[in-house]
Each structure stands twice: as C-alpha cells, then as structure tokens.
MARVO-394556 format. One record per residue (C-alpha): residue number from 1; x, y, z. Coordinates in steps of 0.5 Angstrom, whole numbers, plus 500, padded with zeros to 3 digits. Layout:
# residues N
@pagu NUM | u X | v Y | w Z
...
This chain:
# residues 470
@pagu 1 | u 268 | v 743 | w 604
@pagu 2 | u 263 | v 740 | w 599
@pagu 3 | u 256 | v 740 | w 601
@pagu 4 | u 256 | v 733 | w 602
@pagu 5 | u 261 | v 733 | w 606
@pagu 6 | u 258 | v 739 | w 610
@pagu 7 | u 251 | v 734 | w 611
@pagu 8 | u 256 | v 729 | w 613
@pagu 9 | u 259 | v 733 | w 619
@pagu 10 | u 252 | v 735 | w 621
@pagu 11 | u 250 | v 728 | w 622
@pagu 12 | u 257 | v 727 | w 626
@pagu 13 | u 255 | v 732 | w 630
@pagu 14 | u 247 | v 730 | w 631
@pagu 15 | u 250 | v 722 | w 633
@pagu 16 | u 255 | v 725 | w 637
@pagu 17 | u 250 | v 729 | w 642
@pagu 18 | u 245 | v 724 | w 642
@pagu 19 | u 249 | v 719 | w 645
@pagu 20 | u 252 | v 723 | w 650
@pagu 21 | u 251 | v 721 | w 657
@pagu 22 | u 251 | v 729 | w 658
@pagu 23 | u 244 | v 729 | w 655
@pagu 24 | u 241 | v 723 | w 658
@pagu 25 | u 243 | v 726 | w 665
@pagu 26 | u 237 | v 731 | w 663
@pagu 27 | u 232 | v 726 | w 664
@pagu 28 | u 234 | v 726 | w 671
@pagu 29 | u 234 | v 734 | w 671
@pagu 30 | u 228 | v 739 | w 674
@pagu 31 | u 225 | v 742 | w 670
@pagu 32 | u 219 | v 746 | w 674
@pagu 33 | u 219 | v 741 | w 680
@pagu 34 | u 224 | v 739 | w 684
@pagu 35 | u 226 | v 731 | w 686
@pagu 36 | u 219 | v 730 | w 682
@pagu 37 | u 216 | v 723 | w 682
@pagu 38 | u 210 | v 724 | w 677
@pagu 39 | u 214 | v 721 | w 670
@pagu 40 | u 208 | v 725 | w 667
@pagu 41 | u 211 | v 732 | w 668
@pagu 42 | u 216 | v 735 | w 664
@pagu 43 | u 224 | v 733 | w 666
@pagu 44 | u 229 | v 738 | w 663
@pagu 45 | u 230 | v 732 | w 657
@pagu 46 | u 223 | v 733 | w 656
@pagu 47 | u 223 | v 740 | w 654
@pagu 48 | u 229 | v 739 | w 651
@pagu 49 | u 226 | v 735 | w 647
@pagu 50 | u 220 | v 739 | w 645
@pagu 51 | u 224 | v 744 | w 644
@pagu 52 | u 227 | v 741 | w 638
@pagu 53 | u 221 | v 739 | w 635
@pagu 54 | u 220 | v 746 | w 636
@pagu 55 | u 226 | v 748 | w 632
@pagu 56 | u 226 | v 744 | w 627
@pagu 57 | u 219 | v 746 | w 626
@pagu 58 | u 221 | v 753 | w 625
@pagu 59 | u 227 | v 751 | w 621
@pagu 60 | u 223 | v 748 | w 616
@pagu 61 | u 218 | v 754 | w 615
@pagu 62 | u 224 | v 759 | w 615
@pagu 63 | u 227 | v 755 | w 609
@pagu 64 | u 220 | v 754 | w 606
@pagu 65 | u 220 | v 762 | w 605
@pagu 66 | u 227 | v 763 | w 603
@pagu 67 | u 226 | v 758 | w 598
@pagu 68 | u 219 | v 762 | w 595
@pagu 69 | u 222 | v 769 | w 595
@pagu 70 | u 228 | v 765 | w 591
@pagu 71 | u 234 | v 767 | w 597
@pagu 72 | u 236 | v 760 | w 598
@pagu 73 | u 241 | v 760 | w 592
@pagu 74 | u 243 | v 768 | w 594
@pagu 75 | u 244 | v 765 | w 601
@pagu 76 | u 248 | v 759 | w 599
@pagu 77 | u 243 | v 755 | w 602
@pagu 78 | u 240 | v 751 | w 597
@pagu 79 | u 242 | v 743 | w 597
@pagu 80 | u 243 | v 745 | w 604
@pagu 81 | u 237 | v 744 | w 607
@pagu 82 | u 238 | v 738 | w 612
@pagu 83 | u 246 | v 741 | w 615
@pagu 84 | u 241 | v 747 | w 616
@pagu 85 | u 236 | v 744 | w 620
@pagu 86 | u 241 | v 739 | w 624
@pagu 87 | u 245 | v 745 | w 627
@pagu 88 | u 238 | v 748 | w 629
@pagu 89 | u 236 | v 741 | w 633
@pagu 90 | u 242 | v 739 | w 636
@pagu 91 | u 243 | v 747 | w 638
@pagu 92 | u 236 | v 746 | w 641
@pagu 93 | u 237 | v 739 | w 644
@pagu 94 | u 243 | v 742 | w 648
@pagu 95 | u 241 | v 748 | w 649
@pagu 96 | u 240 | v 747 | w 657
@pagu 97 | u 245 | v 742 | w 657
@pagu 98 | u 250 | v 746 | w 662
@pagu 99 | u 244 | v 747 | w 666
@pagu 100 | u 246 | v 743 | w 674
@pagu 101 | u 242 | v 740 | w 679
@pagu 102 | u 235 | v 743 | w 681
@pagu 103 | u 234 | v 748 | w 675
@pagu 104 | u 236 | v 755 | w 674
@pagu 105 | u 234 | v 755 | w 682
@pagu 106 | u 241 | v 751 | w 682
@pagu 107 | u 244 | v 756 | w 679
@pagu 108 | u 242 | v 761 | w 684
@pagu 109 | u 244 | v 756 | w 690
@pagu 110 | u 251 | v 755 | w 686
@pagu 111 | u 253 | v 762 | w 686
@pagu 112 | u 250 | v 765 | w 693
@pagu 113 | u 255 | v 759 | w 695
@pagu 114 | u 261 | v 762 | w 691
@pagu 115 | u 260 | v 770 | w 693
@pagu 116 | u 260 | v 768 | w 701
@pagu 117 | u 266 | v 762 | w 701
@pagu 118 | u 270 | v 763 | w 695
@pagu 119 | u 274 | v 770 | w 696
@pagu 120 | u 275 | v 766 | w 703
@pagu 121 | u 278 | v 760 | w 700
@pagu 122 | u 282 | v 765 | w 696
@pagu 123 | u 285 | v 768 | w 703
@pagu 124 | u 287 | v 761 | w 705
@pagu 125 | u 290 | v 759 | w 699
@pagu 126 | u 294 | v 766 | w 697
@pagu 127 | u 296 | v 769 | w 705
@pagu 128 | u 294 | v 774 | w 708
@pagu 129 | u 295 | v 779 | w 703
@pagu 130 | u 290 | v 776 | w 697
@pagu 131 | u 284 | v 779 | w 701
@pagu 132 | u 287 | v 786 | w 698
@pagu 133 | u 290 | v 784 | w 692
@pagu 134 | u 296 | v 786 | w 693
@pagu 135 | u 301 | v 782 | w 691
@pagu 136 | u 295 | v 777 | w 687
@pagu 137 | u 298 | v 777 | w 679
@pagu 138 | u 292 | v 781 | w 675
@pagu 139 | u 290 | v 775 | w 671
@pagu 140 | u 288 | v 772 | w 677
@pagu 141 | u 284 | v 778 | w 680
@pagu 142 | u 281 | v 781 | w 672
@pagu 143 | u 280 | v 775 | w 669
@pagu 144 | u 280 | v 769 | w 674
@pagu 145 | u 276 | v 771 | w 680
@pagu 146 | u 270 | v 775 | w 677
@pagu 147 | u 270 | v 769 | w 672
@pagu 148 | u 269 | v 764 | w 677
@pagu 149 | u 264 | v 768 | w 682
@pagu 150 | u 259 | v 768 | w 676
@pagu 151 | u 257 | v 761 | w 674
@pagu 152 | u 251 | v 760 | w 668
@pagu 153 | u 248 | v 754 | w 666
@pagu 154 | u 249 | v 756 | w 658
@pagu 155 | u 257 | v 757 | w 659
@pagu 156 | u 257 | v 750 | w 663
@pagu 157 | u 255 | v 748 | w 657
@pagu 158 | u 260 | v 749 | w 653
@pagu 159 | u 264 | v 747 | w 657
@pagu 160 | u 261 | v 740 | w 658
@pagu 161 | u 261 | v 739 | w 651
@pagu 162 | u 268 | v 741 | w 648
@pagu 163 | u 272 | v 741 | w 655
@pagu 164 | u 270 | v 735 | w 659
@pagu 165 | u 266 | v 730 | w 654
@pagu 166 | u 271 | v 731 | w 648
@pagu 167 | u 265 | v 730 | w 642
@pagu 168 | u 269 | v 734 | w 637
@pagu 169 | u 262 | v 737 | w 634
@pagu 170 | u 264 | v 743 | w 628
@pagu 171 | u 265 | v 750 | w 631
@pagu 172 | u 258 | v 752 | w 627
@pagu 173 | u 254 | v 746 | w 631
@pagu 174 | u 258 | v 750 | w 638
@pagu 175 | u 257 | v 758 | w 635
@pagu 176 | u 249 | v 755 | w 634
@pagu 177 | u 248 | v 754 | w 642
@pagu 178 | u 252 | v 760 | w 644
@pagu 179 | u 246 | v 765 | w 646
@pagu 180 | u 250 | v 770 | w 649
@pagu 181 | u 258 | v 773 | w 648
@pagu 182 | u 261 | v 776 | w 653
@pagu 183 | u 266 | v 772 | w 657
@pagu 184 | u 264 | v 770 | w 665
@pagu 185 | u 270 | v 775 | w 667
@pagu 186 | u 267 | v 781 | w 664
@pagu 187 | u 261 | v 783 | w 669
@pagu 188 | u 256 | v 787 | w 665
@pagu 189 | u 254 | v 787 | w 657
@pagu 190 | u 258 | v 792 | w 653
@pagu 191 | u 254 | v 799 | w 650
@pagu 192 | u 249 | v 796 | w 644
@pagu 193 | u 251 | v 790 | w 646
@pagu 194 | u 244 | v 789 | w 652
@pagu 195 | u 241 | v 783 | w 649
@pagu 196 | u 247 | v 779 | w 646
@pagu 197 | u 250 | v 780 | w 653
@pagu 198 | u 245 | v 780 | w 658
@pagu 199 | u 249 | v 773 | w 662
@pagu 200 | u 255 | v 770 | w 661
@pagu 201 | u 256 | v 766 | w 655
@pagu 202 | u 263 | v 761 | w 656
@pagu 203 | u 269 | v 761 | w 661
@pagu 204 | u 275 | v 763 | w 661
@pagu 205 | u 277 | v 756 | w 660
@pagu 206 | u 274 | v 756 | w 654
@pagu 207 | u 276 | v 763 | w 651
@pagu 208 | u 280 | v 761 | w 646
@pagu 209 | u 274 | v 756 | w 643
@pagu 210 | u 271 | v 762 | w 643
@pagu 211 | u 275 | v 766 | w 640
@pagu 212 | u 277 | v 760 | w 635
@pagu 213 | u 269 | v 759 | w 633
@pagu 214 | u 268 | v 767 | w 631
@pagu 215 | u 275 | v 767 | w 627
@pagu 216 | u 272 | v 761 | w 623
@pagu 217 | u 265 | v 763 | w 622
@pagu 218 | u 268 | v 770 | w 621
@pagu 219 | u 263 | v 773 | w 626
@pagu 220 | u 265 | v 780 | w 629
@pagu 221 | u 266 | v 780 | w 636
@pagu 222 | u 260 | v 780 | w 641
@pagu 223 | u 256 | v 778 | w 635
@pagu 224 | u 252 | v 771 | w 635
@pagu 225 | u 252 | v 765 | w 629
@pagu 226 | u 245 | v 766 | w 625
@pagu 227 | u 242 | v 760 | w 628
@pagu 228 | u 242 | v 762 | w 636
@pagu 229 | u 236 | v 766 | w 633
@pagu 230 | u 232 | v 759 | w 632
@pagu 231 | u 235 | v 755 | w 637
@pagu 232 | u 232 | v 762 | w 643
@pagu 233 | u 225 | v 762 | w 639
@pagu 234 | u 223 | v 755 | w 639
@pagu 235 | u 226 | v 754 | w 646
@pagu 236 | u 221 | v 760 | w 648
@pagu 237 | u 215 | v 758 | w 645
@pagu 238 | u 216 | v 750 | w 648
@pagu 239 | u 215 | v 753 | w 654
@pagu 240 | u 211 | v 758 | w 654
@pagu 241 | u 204 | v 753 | w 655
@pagu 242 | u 209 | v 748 | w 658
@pagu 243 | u 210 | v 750 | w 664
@pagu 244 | u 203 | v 752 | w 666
@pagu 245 | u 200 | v 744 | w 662
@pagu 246 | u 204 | v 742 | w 668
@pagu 247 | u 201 | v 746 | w 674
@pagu 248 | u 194 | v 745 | w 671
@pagu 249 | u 196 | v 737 | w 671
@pagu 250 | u 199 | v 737 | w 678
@pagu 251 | u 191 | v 741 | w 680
@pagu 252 | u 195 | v 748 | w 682
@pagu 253 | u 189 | v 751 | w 679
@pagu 254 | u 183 | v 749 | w 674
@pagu 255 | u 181 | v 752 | w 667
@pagu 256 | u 178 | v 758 | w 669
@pagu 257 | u 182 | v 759 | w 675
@pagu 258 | u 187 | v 760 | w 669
@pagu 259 | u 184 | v 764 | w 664
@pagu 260 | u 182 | v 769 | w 670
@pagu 261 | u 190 | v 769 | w 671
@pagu 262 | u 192 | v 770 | w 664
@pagu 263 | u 186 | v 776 | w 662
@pagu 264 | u 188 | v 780 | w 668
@pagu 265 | u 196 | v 779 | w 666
@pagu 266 | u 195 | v 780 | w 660
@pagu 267 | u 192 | v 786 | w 661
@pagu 268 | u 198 | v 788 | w 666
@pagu 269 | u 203 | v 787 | w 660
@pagu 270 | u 199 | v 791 | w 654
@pagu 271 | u 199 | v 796 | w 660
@pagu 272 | u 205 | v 796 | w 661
@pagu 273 | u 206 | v 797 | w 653
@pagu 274 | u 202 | v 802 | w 651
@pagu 275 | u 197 | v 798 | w 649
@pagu 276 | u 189 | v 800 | w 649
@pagu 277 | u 186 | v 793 | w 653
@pagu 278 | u 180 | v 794 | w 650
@pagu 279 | u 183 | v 793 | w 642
@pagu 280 | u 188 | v 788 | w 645
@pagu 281 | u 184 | v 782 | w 644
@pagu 282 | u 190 | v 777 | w 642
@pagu 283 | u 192 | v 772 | w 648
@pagu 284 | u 184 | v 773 | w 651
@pagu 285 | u 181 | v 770 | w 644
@pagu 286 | u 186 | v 764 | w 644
@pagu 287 | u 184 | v 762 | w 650
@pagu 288 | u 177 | v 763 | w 650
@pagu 289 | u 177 | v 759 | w 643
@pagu 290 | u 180 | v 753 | w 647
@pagu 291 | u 175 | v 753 | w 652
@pagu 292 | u 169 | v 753 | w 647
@pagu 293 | u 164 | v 747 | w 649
@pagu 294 | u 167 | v 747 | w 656
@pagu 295 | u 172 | v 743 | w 653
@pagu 296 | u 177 | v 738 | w 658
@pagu 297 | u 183 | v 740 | w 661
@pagu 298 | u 187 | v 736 | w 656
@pagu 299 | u 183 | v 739 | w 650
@pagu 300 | u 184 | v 745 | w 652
@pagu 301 | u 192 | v 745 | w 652
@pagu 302 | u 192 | v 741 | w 645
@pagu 303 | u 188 | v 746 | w 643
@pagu 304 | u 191 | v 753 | w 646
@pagu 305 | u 198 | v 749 | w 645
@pagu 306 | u 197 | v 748 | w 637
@pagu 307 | u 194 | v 754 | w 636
@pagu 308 | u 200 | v 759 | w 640
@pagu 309 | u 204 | v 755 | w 637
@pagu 310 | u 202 | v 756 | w 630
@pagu 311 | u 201 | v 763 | w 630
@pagu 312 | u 209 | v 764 | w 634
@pagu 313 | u 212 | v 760 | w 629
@pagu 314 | u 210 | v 764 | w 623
@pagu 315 | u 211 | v 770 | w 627
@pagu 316 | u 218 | v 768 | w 629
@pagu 317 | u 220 | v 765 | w 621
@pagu 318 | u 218 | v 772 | w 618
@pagu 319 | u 221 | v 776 | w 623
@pagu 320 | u 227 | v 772 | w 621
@pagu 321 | u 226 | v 773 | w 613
@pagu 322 | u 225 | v 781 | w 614
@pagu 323 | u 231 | v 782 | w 619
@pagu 324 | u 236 | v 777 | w 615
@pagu 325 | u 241 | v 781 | w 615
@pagu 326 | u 242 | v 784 | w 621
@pagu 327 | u 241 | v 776 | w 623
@pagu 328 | u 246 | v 773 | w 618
@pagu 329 | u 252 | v 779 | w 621
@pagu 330 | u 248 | v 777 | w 628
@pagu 331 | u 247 | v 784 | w 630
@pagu 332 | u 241 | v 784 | w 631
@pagu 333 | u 240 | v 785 | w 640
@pagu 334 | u 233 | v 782 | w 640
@pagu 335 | u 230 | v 776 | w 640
@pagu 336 | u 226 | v 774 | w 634
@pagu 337 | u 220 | v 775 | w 638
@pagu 338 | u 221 | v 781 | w 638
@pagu 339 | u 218 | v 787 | w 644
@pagu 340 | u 214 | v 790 | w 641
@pagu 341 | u 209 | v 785 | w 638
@pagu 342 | u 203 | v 782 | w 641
@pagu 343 | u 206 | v 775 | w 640
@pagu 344 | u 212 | v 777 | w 644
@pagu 345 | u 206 | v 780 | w 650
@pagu 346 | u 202 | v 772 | w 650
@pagu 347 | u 209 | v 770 | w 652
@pagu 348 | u 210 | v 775 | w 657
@pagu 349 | u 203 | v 773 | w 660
@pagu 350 | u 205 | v 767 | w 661
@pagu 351 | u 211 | v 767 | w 663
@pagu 352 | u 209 | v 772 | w 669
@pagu 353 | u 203 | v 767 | w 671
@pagu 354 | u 207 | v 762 | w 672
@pagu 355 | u 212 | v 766 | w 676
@pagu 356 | u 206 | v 768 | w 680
@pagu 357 | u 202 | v 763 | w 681
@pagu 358 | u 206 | v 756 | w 679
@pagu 359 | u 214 | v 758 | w 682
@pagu 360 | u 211 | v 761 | w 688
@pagu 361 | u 208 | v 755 | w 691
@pagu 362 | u 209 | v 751 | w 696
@pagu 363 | u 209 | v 744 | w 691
@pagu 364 | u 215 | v 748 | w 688
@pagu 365 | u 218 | v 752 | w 694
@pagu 366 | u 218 | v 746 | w 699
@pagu 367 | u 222 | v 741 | w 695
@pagu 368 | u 226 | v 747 | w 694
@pagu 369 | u 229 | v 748 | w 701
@pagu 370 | u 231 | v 741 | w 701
@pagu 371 | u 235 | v 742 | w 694
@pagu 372 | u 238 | v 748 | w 697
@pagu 373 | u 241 | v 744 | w 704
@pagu 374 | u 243 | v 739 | w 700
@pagu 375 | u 247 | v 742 | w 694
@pagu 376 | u 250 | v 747 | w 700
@pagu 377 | u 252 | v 742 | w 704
@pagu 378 | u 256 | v 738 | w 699
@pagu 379 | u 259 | v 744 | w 697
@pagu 380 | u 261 | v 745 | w 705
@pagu 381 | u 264 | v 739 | w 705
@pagu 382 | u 267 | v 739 | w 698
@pagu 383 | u 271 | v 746 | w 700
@pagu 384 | u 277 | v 742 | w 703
@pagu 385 | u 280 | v 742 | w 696
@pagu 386 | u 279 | v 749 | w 695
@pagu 387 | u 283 | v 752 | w 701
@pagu 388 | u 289 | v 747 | w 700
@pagu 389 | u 296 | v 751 | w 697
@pagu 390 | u 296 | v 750 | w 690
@pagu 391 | u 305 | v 746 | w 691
@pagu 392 | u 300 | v 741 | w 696
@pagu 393 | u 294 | v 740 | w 691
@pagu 394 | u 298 | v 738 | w 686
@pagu 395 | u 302 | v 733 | w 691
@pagu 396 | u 295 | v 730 | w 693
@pagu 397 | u 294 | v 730 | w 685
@pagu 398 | u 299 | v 725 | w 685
@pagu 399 | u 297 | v 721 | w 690
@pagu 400 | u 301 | v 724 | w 696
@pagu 401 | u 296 | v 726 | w 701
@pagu 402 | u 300 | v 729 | w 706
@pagu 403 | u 296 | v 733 | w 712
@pagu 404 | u 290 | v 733 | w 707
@pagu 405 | u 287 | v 727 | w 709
@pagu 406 | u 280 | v 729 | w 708
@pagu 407 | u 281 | v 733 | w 702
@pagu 408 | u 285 | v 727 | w 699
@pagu 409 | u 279 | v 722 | w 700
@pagu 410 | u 274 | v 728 | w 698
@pagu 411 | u 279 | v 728 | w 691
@pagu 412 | u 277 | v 721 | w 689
@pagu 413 | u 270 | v 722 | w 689
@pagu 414 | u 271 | v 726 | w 683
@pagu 415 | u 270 | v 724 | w 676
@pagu 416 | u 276 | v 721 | w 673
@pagu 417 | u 274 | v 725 | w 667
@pagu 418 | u 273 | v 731 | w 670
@pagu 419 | u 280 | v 730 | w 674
@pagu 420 | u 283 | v 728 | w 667
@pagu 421 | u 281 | v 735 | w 664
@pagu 422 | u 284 | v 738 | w 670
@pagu 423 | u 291 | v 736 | w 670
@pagu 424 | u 290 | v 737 | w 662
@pagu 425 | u 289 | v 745 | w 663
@pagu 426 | u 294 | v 745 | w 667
@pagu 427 | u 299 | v 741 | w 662
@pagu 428 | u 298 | v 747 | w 658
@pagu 429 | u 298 | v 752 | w 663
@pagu 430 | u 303 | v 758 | w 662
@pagu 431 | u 306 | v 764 | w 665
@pagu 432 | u 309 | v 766 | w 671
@pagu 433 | u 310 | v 761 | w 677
@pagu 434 | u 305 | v 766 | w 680
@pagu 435 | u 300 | v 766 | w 674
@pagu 436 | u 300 | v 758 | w 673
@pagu 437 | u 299 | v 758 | w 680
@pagu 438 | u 292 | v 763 | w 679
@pagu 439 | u 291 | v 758 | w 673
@pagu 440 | u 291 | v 751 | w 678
@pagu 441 | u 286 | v 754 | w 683
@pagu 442 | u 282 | v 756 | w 677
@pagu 443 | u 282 | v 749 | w 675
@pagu 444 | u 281 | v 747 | w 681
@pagu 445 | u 275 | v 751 | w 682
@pagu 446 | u 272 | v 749 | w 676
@pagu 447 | u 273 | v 741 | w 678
@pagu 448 | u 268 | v 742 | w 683
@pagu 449 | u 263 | v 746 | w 680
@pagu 450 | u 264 | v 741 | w 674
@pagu 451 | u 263 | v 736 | w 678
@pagu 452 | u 257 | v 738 | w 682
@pagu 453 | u 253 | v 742 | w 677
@pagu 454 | u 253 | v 735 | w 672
@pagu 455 | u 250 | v 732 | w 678
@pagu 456 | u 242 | v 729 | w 677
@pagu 457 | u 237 | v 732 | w 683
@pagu 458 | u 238 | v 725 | w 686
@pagu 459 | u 245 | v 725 | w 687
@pagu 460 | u 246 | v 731 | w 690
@pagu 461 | u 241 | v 728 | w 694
@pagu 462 | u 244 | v 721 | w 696
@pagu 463 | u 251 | v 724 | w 696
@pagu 464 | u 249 | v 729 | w 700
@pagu 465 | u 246 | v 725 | w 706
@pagu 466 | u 252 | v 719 | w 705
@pagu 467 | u 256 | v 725 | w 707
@pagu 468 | u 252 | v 728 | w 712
@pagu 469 | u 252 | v 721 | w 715
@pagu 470 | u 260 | v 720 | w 716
C-alpha cells in the first residue's frame, strides 16, 4: 500500500467513526452524573472529545521529537504524519464507545445481574444436568459461559464497531483502540502480562477479529498496537482535572476546600511511594500557582488545567520516545505515565480525591439507586428470552411464537441490527448440534446485552417505566 493510500484509509476511517450513530449515543451517556440536566457538565462524548484533543496534542509532540532525533525516516514514518495522527484521534474518540448506560456503574449493574441470573438461565435452557456441567459440550462451559459472565465496556467496543455497526475501519484503527489483550473467557492476566491484561479486551465473538488484527499488524499474542499507548495517555490526562472542574461547578466543595484535599492526598500517595512529602512539592505548587491573586473558580481550572496538561504531555511524549522499543513490539506492561514518576502521583492524587469526595456524594449516589432499579429492571423482564429452548428460540426468530407470548413481543423490541447480527453469527455457527446450540444461546445472550449496554441513560429509564407500567 502506498502512502497516500495509507492517508486515505485513515481519513476513511475518521468519516466513518465520525458519522456513527454509536458515537453520538455518548452525548446522552453519563460521564460522573448520572441522568444529569446541566448541559454544562461533561457527557461521555464530551470527555471524548476532550480526549481527542489531548491525543492529538500528544501525537504531534511525540512526532515533532522523532523528527529532531531523526527516527521518522528509521521509523518509516515520514510523510506519515497525518495516518499517525488520524489513527490516534479515532482511538481516542472511540475509546468509551462500548461504555452502557450510567458509566462503568452500568457496568457494575450489568454484571451483578449476570452472576445471580445467568447460570439460572443455563439450567432452564440445558436441563437439570447443566448446573454440573456434566453433559454441557466444553466450548460452552470454558469459553462461553466465563465470556458471557465477564462484560467490559472496552470489549463492548469492539464489538460495536466491527460486529454490530459494520464501519469497515482498517485493522490499525481497531488494534489502535484495543487496551487489553486477553479474551473475556480467559479470567485473569497471563504472567508478565498484569497490565496489558488487567480486564478483558474483546469477546469471543470476535476473537477471530482479534487474532486476524494481530496476524496482520505482526503483533505477538498478548501485546498491544503501539497507539494504544497514546490513545490510554491522552485519556488519563483529559480526566484527570475534569472530574473535579465538574464537582467544584456543581458547588461539591470551594477551592480551598479542594487544595486542602489535594495537599493531604498528595501526601497520602507520595507516602505510599516512598517519597519524603517535604521535597515532593510537585502537585501542592501546581495548585497554589493556580490560586495565586485569589484567582476565580473558572481561572483557577484554566490555569491548573493548562498547566498539568503541558507538563503530562511532554512527559508522556519522552517516556514514549525513550521506551520506543518496547512500545513498537508492544511489551511494555505499563502506562506511559508510568508509576514511579511524580507525574504519574498528581494523577493518583486526583483520581482519589475524586473518588473520595465526588463519587461518594449523594448528588452522584441518589440518581444512581435509580439507574440500578431501572437497568435491573429492564433486564428482569428481558430475561424471558434467555430461559427459553434454543429449537424454540429459533422458531420464535422466525415468526412462531408458540407458548412464549411474552418473549415473542419482548423479541420485537429489539434492534433490527442487532438481531440481524444475530441470525449472521448463527449462519456461521459450527460444530456438533450440541456446539451450535451453546453458540445460539451465546448469541442470544449477546443480543440482550447488546441491546441494553447501547442504550442512552434516558431510555433505559422511559423503557423501564413503560415496561414497568404494563
């Protein structure tokens, strides 16, 4: 492939991503408050979009110092610049795409409901017998069941844009957005592999995906596409003041309440790390500087902000440049803001203070109890097409609803692309009978997570109450 051609595909891509209805779902998505009314504070397309930003920054510094230590051409990277910088903002912009309603607490929500209900469910549909796995084929009780019982917004991502939208993005804009490398099915990070593996990085639905991108971008199994680095940087770095401008917006607590917070978390982390507080002035003097001339609410962030952002991305872009080939072979099994700085300690400090004294509150937890009734709910009642015979299911697929009245309307309110993906992963289904009946109720299952994880935090809300009513 040329270089223009390889510009090309990029810019493909980026139109692609850009006018998806997956990414403009995230406008009505929670990013720290839940079914929030205030246009004023962060959605999750906003932090995306700030996060894009951020990535495109970080790009350009990283190939500004390639360039003035000669690597571009080494890398085979010059004239290359612009594919570079696409693939990063794409990564950036789609990285919280496979995020469901209410945040990563919808993802709490979504799991608790599958550890208590989904073994159930497998009872009802296999016999008696399914609860010792006995006569169960072992693709179902290795790979398919841990898979199902273990959903992760980044996996949900990938699926999203390969599986269920169809965007046809180059598998160097897929590899770009995939932080982790371990299959769902797989329940703990392989040794060496803590970091890179830390959560689940796609499905066994699209496994072969997977496999395919790392055959094609010659990647050795469990390591990461060089980008990923850029796209996980710009992404702590976005949110790391975000979160907080939001809490001192909505009145949480004034600025001094917040520099008294950040000096004594600060203290608690360079504790923690071995690091005498009295010499350790870095995150205090950020902060003080940005409070100078009793400076306003809205001064004090620009400043704080602009200040910390500077100084994380010339740290991220030289940790990138010094550890080049370990990113390139994507080994490396840390962040670029790496543990043992003090860059890495001010994102500590205020990821804690947030978690501490922002997610804790009751503005934060209130709307939350609602969003767990609601989503729980829908899922209650959605369960009826998962307890249902796999030779019945597919009946009810194709218009005979039998005895299932209730599941054969509940099917209807599905997505028709999601249900069109369904009935094509069946088509490909292979194996035993037994096998492909494990892969139908996979499938199922997926369909009914892929329809309530793509939800906005409204919907599963007016969804949940029409259903509620009936």
């Amino acid at each position: 492939m040329t270089e223009p051609s390889v510009t090309q595909e990029t810019e493909n891509d980026r139109a692609r991503i850009i006018q998806s209805s997956a990414l403009r779902r995230l406008q009505q998505k929670t990013q720290v408050y839940p079914l929030e009314d205030n246009a004023g504070m962060r959605s999750r397309l906003a932090h995306s979009l700030e996060v894009q930003q951020t990535g495109r920054t970080l790009a350009g510094k990283i190939l500004q110092s390639l360039h003035s230590q000669g690597g571009l051409e080494v890398l085979g990277l010059d004239g290359q610049q612009t594919a570079f910088t696409n693939l990063v903002e794409m990564a950036c912009l789609m990285h919280d795409l496979g995020n469901p309603p209410f945040g990563h607490f919808g993802e709490r929500i979504i799991n608790d409901w599958l550890s208590k209900n989904l073994p159930g469910c497998l009872t009802q549909v296999f016999g008696p017998s399914a609860g010792a796995k006995k006569s169960l084929p072992a693709l179902l009780t290795d790979r398919l069941l841990p898979d199902l019982m273990h959903f992760e917004g980044n996996a949900q991502g990938l699926r999203i844009l390969h599986s269920l939208h169809c965007l046809n993005l180059t598998l160097s804009q897929l590899g770009a957005m995939i932080k982790y490398t371990r299959p769902a099915w797989q329940t703990s990070a392989d040794a060496g592999y803590d970091y890179r593996q830390q959560k689940p990085g796609f499905f066994y639905s699209e496994e072969s995906l997977y496999h395919q991108m790392e055959q094609h971008l010659d990647l050795m199994p469990g390591h990461r596409h060089p980008l990923v680095y850029i796209m996980e940087a710009a992404d702590d770095i976005a949110y790391c003041v975000a979160d907080l401008e939001d809490a001192v917006d909505k009145g949480i607590f004034t600025l001094k309440q917040l520099q008294s917070l950040l000096n004594l978390e600060w203290k608690k982390q360079c504790q923690q790390a071995g690091l005498r507080t009295s010499s350790s002035r870095y995150l205090p003097d950020i902060v003080a500087r940005a409070m100078e001339d009793g400076a306003p609410p809205h001064v004090f962030i620009t400043r704080f902000r602009t200040r910390l952002f500077d100084d994380l991305v010339s740290y991220a872009s030289d940790r990138y440049c010094t550890c080049h080939a370990a990113v390139f072979d994507g080994s490396l099994d840390e962040p670029l803001i790496d543990g043992e700085s003090e860059q890495h300690l001010a994102l500590l400090t205020l990821k804690w203070v947030a978690r501490r004294h922002v997610f804790s509150r009751p503005e934060v937890e209130t709307p939350e109890l609602r969003c767990y009734a609601a989503m729980t709910g829908l899922l209650d009642v959605y369960k009826a097409l998962l307890v249902i015979p796999c030779a019945d299911f597919r009946k009810l697929v194709k218009g005979e609803s039998g005895d299932h009245f209730l599941a054969y309307r509940l099917f209807h309110r599905l997505s028709v692309r999601y249900t069109r993906t369904y009935t094509e992963a069946l088509n490909q289904s292979q194996g035993t009978p037994a096998e492909r009946d494990a892969l139908e109720w996979y499938h199922r299952c997926r369909l009914l997570l892929d329809y309530v994880s793509g939800m906005t935090d409204h919907f599963v809300l007016s969804e949940y109450r029409m259903l509620a009513a009936l």
